[in-house]
C-alpha positions as CSV (number, residue, x, y, z in Angstrom):
1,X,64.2,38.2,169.7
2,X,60.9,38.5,168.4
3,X,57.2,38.9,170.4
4,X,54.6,37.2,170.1
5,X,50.8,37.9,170.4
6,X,49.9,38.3,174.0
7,X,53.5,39.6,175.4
8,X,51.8,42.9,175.8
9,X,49.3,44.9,178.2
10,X,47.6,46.5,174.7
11,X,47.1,45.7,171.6
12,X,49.3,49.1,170.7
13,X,51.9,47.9,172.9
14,X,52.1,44.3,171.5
15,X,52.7,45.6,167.7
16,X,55.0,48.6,169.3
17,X,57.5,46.2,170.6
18,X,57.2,43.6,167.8
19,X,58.1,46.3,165.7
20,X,61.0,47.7,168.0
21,X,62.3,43.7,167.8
22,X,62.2,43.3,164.2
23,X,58.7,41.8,163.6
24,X,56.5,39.3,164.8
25,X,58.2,35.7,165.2
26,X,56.2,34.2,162.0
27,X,53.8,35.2,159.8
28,X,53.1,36.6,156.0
29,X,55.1,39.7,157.2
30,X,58.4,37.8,157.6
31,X,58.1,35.4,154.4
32,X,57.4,38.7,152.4
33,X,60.2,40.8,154.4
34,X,57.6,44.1,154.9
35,X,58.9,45.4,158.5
36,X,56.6,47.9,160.6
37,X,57.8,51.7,160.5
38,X,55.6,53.1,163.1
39,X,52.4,52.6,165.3
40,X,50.4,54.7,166.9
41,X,46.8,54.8,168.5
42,X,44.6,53.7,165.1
43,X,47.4,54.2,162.6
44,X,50.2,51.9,161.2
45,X,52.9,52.1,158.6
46,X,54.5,49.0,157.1
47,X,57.0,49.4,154.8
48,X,58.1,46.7,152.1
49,X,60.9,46.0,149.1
50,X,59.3,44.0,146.6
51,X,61.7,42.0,144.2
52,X,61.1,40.3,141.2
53,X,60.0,37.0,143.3
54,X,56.9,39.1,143.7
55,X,56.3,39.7,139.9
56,X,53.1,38.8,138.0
57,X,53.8,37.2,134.8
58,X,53.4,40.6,133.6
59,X,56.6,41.8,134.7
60,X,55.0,43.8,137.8
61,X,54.6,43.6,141.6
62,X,51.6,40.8,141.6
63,X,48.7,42.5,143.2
64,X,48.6,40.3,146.2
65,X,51.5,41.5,147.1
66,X,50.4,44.9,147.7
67,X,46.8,43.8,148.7
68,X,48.4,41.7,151.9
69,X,50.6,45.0,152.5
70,X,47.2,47.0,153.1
71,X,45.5,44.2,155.1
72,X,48.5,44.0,157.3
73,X,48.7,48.0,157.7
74,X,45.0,48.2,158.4
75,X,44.3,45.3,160.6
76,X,48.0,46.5,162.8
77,X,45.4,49.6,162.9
78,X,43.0,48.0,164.7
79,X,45.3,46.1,167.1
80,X,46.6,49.4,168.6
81,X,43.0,49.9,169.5
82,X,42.4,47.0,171.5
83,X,42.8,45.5,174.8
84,X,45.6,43.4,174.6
85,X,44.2,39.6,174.5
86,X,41.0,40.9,172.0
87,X,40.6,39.1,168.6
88,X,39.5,40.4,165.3
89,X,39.2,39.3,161.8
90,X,39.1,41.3,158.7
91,X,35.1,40.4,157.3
92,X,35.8,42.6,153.7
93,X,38.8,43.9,152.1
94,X,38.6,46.6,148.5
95,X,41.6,47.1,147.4
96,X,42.0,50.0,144.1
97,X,45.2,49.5,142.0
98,X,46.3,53.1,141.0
99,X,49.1,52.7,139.4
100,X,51.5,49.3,138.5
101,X,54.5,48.7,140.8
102,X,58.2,47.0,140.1
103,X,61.7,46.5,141.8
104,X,62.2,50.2,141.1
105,X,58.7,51.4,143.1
106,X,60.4,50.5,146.4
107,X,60.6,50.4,149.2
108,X,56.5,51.0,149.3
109,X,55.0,52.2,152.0
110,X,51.4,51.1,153.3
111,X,49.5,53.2,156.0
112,X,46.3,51.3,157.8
113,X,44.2,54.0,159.5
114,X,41.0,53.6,161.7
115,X,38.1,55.7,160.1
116,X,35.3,53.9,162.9
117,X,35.8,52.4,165.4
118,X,33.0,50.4,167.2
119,X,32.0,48.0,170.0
120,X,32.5,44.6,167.0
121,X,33.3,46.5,164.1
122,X,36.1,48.8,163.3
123,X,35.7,50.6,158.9
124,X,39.2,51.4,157.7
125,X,41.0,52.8,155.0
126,X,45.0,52.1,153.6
127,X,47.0,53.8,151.5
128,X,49.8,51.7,149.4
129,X,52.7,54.5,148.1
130,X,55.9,53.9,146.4
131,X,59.3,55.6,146.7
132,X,58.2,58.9,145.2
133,X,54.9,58.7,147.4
134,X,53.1,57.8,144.3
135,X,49.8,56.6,145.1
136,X,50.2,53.2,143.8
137,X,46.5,51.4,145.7
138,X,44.3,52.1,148.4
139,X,41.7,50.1,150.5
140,X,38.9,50.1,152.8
141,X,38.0,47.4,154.8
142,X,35.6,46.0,157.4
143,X,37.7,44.4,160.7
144,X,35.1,42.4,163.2
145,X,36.1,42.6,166.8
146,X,36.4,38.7,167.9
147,X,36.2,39.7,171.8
148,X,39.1,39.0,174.6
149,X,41.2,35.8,173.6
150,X,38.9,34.6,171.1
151,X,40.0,34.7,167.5
């Protein structure tokens, strides 16, 4: 069984137990099999296999790939920081390709931390590290609080 958004009391409770059941019901996560490792107040890991479904006609792991890995980690971040029920929305995301990823990087790991957090805004930063904790991209992005049940 799977949760979905709003089965909660917190925002850090919510993405606890969907990761304790396997992962939300639906949802980017799923159709790209990256599972949650851990959550925590303002921090999230995700961790991910890519395959070569995932490749860019280059032969590597297409940067989107590892971009929607970050957004996921960092905007998870956020979640454990909010009532449960609050929206948010991620306004900006910079994402730094360090180094080129295959089959052979994984599993990755991405880790979304809070670096601000404010009444509408929260600033983040991920990190995006392959099997030899290689630093393979990191981002900073801008989340906008949405207020309670709005998204």
């Amino acid at each position: 069984m799977t949760t979905e958004i709003g089965d909660a009391s917190s925002g850090l409770k919510l993405v606890q137990q969907a990761f304790a059941a396997g992962g939300f019901a639906r949802g980017i996560g799923r159709t790209l099999g990256i599972r949650g490792e851990s959550a925590e107040q303002g921090k999230v890991v995700l961790v991910g296999s890519p395959n070569e479904d995932h490749y860019n006609p280059l032969g590597t792991v297409h940067g989107g790939y590892a971009a929607t890995m970050l957004d996921g980690a960092i905007a998870l971040a956020v979640q454990t920081s909010l009532p449960a029920g609050t929206g948010y929305a991620t306004l900006d995301l910079k994402v730094t390709y360090i180094r080129a990823m295959t089959a052979a990087s994984g599993p990755i790991r991405a880790e979304g931390r809070i670096i601000h957090m404010g009444r509408r805004m929260a600033a983040t930063e991920g990190t995006l590290t392959d099997k030899d904790g290689r630093l393979c991209a990191h981002a900073t992005a801008t989340c906008m609080i949405t207020g309670k049940d709005r998204a």
